[in-house]
C-alpha positions in Angstrom: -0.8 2.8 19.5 2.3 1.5 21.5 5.1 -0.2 20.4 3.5 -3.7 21.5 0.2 -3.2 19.1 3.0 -2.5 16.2 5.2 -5.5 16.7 2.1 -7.9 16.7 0.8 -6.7 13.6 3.7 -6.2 11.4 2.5 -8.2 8.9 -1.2 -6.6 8.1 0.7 -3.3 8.4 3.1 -3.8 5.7 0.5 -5.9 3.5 -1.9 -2.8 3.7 1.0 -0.3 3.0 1.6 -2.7 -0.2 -1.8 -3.0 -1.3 -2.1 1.5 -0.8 1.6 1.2 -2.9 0.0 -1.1 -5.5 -3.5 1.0 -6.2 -1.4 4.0 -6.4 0.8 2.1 -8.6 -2.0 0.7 -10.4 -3.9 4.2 -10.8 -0.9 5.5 -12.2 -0.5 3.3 -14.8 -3.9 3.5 -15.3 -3.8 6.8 -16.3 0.0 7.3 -18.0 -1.6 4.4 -20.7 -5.0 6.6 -21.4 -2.5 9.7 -21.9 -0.8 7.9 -24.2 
């Protein structure tokens, strides 16, 4: 992957790092609330 093939995809790269953030996120909570 070169520099060039990051620059024109910054966008899906960063929504797909958000979306792996917010089911990690989600998992989490997920799992604090059936502890609880």
């Amino acid at each position: 992957m070169t520099n060039d093939d990051f620059e024109s995809k910054p966008v899906q790269l960063a929504i797909s790092r958000k979306d792996a953030q917010w089911m990690k996120a989600s998992l989490n909570d997920d799992e604090e609330e059936d502890d609880e």
